[in-house]
C-alpha positions, 0 to 999 in steps of 0.5 A, a space after each residue: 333361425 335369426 330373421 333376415 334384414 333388409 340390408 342384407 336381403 333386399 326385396 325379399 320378404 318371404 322364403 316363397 318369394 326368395 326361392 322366385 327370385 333365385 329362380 329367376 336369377 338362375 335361369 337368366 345365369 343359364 339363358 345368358 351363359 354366353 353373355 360374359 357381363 351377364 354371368 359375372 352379374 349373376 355370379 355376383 347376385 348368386 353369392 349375395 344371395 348364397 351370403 343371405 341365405 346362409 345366414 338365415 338357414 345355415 349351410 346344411 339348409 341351403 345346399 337343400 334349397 340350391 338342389 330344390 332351385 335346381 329341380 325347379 329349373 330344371 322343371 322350368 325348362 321343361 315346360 318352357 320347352 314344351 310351350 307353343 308359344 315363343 318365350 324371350 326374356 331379354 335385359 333392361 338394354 333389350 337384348 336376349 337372355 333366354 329363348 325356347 324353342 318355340 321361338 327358334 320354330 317361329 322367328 327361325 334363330 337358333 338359340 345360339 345366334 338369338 342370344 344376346 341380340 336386340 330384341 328389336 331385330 324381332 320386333 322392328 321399330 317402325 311397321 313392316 313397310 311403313 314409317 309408322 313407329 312400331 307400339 312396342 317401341 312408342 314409348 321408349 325402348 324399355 317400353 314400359 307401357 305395354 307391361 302386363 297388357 297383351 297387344 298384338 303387333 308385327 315381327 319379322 322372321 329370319 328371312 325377313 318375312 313380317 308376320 303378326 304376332 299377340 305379345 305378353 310382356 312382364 317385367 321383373 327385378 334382380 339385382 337392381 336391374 330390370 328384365 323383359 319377360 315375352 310371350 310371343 303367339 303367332 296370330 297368323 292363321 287368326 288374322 286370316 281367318 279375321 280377314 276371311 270373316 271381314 271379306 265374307 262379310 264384305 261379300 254379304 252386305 254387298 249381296 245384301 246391298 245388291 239383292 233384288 230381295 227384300 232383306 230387313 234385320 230386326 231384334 225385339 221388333 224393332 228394324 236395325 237394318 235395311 237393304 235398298 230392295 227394301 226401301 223401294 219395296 215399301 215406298 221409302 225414299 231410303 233404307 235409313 227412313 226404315 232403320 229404327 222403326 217398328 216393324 209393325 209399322 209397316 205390316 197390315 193390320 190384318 197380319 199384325 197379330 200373327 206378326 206378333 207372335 212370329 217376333 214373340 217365338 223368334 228363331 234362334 242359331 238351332 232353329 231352320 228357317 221361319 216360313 210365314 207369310 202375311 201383308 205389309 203396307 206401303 208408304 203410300 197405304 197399298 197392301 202387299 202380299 209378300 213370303 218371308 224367310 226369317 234366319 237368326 243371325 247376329 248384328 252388330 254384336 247382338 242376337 237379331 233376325 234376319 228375314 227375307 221378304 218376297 213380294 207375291 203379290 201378282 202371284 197371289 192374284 194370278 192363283 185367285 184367278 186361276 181358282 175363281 176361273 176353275 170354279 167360276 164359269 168364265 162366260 157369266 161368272 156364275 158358280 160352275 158345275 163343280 163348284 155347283 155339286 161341292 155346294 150341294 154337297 155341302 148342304 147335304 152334309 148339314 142336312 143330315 145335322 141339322 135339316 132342313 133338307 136342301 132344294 135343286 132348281 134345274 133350268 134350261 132356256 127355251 128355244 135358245 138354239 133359235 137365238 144362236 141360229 138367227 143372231 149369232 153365238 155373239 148374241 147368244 153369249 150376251 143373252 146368257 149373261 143378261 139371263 145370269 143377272 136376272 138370276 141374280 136379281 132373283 135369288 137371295 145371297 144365301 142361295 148358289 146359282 150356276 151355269 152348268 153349260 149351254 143354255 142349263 144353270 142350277 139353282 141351290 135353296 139351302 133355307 128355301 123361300 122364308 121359315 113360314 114356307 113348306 120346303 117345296 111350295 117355298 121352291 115353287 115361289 122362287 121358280 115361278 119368280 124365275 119364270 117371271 123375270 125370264 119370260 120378260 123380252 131381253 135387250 142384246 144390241 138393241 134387239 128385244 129377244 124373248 126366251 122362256 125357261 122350263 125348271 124342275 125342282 127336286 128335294 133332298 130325300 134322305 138318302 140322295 147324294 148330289 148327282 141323284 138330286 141333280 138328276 132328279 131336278 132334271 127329270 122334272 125340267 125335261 117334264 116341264 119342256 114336254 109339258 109345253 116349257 115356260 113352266 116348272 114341275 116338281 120331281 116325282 119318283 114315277 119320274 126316275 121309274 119312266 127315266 129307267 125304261 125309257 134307258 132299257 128301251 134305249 139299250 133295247 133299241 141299240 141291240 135291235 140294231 146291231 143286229 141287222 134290224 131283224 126285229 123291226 117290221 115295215 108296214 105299208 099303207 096304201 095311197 090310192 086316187 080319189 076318183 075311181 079309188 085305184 091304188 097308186 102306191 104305198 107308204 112305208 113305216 116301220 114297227 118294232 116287234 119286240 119279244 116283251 113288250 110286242 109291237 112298240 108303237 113308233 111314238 114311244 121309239 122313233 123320238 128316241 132313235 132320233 136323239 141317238 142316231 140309231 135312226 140313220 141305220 133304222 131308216 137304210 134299213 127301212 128305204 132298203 126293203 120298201 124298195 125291194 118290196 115296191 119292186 115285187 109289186 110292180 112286177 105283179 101289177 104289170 104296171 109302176 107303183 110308188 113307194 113313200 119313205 120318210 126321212 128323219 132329220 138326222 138322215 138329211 144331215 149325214 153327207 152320203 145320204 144320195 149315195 144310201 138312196 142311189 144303192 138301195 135304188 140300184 140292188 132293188 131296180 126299181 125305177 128311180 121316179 116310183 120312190 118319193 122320200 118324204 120330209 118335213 117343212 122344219 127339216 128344210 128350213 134348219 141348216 138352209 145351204 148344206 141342205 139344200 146340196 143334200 136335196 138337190 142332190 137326191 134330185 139329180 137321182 131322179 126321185 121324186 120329193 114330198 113335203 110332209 104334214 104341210 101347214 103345220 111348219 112355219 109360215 114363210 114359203 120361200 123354201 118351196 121355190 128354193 126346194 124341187 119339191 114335187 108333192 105336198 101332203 096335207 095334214 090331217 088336221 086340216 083334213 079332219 075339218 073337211 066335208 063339215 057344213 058349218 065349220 070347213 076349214 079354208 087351209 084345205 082348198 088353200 093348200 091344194 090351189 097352191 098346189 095345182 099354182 106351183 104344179 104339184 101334186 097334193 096327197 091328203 092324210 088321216 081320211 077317215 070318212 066317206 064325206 072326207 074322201 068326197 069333199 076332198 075329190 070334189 075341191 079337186 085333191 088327185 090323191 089321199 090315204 087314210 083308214 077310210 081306204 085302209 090301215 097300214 098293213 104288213 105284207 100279207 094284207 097288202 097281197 090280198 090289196 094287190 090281188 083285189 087290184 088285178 082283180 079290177 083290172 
């Protein structure tokens, strides 16, 4: 086949590109049917074309190839059919050649009513609304500056509505003239989703402007961004002074290195949050405490960080607080007793390791209830506080003090007293320097208060846990007070063994009185004159006779119903049958006998003490005089005005009052104005120095002048001896008792003294 020439086959180079040309040339011939100018164009271009053609392959070729073109048009139609988007070729005029149905759907023309029309009837020239001079049209109406480029501009529907579009314009050649080839997109439903993007964006930074938290957007540590909240958190007169920084910068240099790490392992779009929190300086070096939240986010087009900082600094200093006061005592701001037992704890944790064995000092201040009583609680609280410094002016860093409550503070030796020391003598160091400070005068307003303290000391045995090396630290202070306090003792074992039978004594004690007192006796010794030895009347005091242990002497158990209170039922039990008791025996006698009764403290604090007294007085019937109820000189002066009503109130019931053990108390008798007493006994220990020739003592003869001074009558305890019994008579005493006269006895020794009484007549 003779190759083609371009005289007679211009533009074609290749049989590749004459079947496009053709191609193209057909689907113009059948877009522009219509277009009468335009279809004698194409006639004219399809027989140069078929001349061309035929001279190149022949006529049995060329049907072949006009059948294929046909295919591909067909084929072309199809797909251009089919396409979403608008495809409109329009003539070198811009009128409308071919137009697809994705064109009539968008801009809503019939392919019929499109053809042939401007294509500026699509694309207006100017901007919807505006003079502005649509692209499309900037440079000229072939605008040819937008060929092969896609750019996005505004078209108009059929019913005038203007609505965005995305345009893709080619050109190409037939004949000579030039054609318009554009794909036309609609980007609504793009823009709006751009416009929502642009207004949510609007909306975060306005709430990122706004917030009262600090935001700060950083990448690779350096700031990019800062919100207000941010500036005024770090002490900067703008966000644009933060911008550009390190963030480093502005964190302590404490924090730094877990901040480093935290933008080495940044999060990304797949991670949560990033919680941490650390300290941050201020611009005018104050230390924050702040939380962070830290988000990946994307800024201005590149990956960064967004976090969110809080500022919890008064938070952190109000946790400090609470958990300082929850383990502090808020009085002296010593380690309290659940601070105090976790240390111990502790301690004996690392024992078992690594020894040595741990040391507890257990310290309760003398006397300090008369500190209270006298000065005030005021004074009481700041003499604590000075007792708390003294501590801590004692004891080494190492070791624990703490206030346990009261007047009680512990002290914890985890290394006591220096290497060279054996463990206790090294605690006994630190009690006896303890006992030292504590025992010099303390300064509360400018009064010099003296308190001593009594200690025990207990080491860890091995198998102990904190509260038995607590109680056994107890033990031995409590034997320091009996001791005569202002001491320390050193536990021992037979300690806990009298602990444990002093609390089986207890429990004893308590099922002794629930069950109506049956198990306790009431013995009676007799008071009788001095002259003549005539019996006046008898004391009463109570024994316990128990199944076990026998008769348990009231020393090992009246001190205990005190501290328990059992001594309240003890005592109406006691009151109850003396003066059932005294009644039987005047009515023997023919003639009044008193009966003593002790009262313990405790009973003179109950309120309805008179009214115990006025009912055993009433269901026994004796007469309300023969009862004397006994008291101590400590018993009135403690809680003065309520225990004055109390006495004056067991006056008005017309009995009589003693006061016991006179002497021995405190050295101020003003009470004895205030009190309607009517007896005084004296001590036998004032009594055990009478009748001796060299060495009488002058309390005696003192007592008894201020007796028959203030008319009352003296009763003389503990005589033991006949010279006792005269010397007392001869300094002018009315009564006595004592084993001189006789021991107290129960009710069968008192018969046979009644029956030698009537038998005196």
């Amino acid at each position: 086949m003779p190759d083609p020439s371009p005289a007679n086959v211009p533009r074609f180079q290749t049989s590749f590109a004459a079947r496009l040309v053709v191609l193209s040339l057909l689907v113009a011939a059948v877009a522009s049917r219509g277009a009468r100018h335009t279809a004698r164009r194409m006639r004219a271009a399809r027989g140069r074309a078929r001349r061309a053609w035929l001279g190149v392959v022949g006529r049995g070729r060329y049907a072949a190839l006009v059948e294929t073109l046909r295919r591909s048009e067909a084929r072309f139609r199809a797909v251009s059919e089919a396409a979403t988007d608008a495809i409109v070729s329009t003539d070198w005029q811009n009128r409308i050649v071919f137009w697809n149905a994705a064109a009539t759907r968008m801009f809503g023309y019939a392919e019929a009513e499109a053809m042939g029309q401007p294509l500026a009837r699509l694309i207006p020239t100017t901007t919807h609304g505006t003079r502005t001079p649509s692209p499309m049209w900037q440079g000229g109406h072939t605008a040819p500056t937008l060929v092969g480029r896609t750019v996005e501009l505004e078209a108009t529907r059929r019913d005038g509505t203007a609505f965005p579009i995305e345009l893709s314009l080619s050109s190409w050649y037939a004949d000579g003239a030039l054609y318009f080839t554009s794909i036309i997109r609609d980007v609504t439903a793009r823009h709006r989703a751009q416009e929502a993007v642009r207004e949510s964006e609007l909306r975060h930074r306005q709430l990122v402007e706004c917030s009262p938290e600090c935001i700060v957007v950083h990448a690779a540590g350096v700031i990019l961004f800062a919100n207000p909240a941010a500036a005024e958190l770090l002490g900067v007169r703008g966000a644009y002074e933060l911008v550009g920084r390190r963030l480093l910068k502005v964190v302590h240099p404490d924090s730094r290195d877990e901040v480093r790490e935290r933008i080495a392992r940044a999060p990304d779009s797949r991670s949560g949050a990033q919680l941490g929190e650390f300290r941050m300086l201020t611009a005018d070096g104050r230390t924050l405490e702040v939380e962070t939240s830290s988000v990946a986010v994307v800024h201005d087009g590149r990956r960064a960080v967004q976090t969110h900082v809080r500022d919890v600094t008064p938070r952190k200093a109000l946790e400090r607080q609470l958990v300082h006061e929850a383990f502090h005592d808020p009085l002296t701001g010593l380690a309290n007793r659940v601070l105090f037992r976790n240390r111990v704890e502790h301690a004996l944790a690392r024992a078992s390791r690594t020894g040595p064995r741990p040391v507890v000092l257990f310290l309760d201040l003398d006397d300090f209830k008369r500190v209270n009583d006298g000065w005030g609680h005021a004074a009481g609280d700041r003499l604590l506080v000075q007792v708390a410094s003294r501590l801590r002016a004692t004891l080494r860093d190492v070791d624990t003090c703490a206030r346990l409550g009261g007047d009680e503070f512990a002290v914890l030796l985890d290394e006591p007293a220096g290497a060279e020391s054996p463990l206790l003598s090294g605690a006994a160091h630190v009690a006896e320097r303890i006992v030292a400070s504590l025992g010099e005068p303390v300064e509360c307003d400018g009064v010099a208060l003296e308190v001593g303290v009594s200690i025990g000391i207990a080491a860890a045995a091995a198998a102990d846990g904190a509260d038995e090396l607590l109680r056994n630290a107890d033990l031995a202070m409590y034997r320091a007070k009996a001791a005569g306090k202002g001491r320390y003792e050193v536990f021992e074992p037979a300690m806990h063994a009298a602990v444990r039978e002093r609390l089986e004594l207890e429990a004893d004690l308590r099922r002794v009185v629930a069950n109506e007192c049956r198990d306790l006796v009431v013995h009676y010794q007799p008071i009788a004159a001095l002259a003549g030895r005539r019996l006046h009347g008898f004391e009463a005091l109570v024994r316990w006779r128990d199944a076990r242990r026998g008769f348990v002497p009231p020393l090992a158990f009246i001190p205990l119903a005190e501290e328990t209170g059992l001594i309240v039922a003890i005592g109406r039990h006691v009151l109850e049958t003396a003066c059932r008791d005294a009644r039987g025996w005047q009515d023997r006698l023919g003639r009044p006998l008193s009966i003593t009764v002790n009262l313990s403290a405790r009973q003179l604090l109950e309120p309805d003490l008179p009214r115990v007294v006025a009912a055993a007085l009433s269901d026994s019937g004796i007469a309300p005089e023969s009862l004397v109820l006994e008291m101590t000189e400590s018993m009135l002066i403690d809680d003065t005005e309520s225990t004055l009503g109390r006495v004056r109130a067991l006056k008005a019931l017309g009995v009589r009052l003693a006061i016991d053990d006179f002497g021995t108390g405190f050295s101020s008798l003003a009470y004895l104005e205030r009190f309607p007493v009517d007896l005084l006994k004296i001590d036998k220990r004032f009594v055990d120095r009478v009748g001796r020739e060299h060495d009488e003592s002058p309390l005696a003869r003192a007592i008894l002048g201020l007796g028959a001074a203030l008319g009352m009558r003296v009763v003389a305890e503990g005589i033991e001896t006949e010279a006792q019994w005269t010397r007392l008579r001869e300094l002018g005493c009315e009564l006595g008792q004592g084993y001189y006269l006789a021991r107290p006895a129960g009710l069968d020794d008192v018969e046979r003294l009644l029956d030698a009484e009537l038998a005196r007549g």
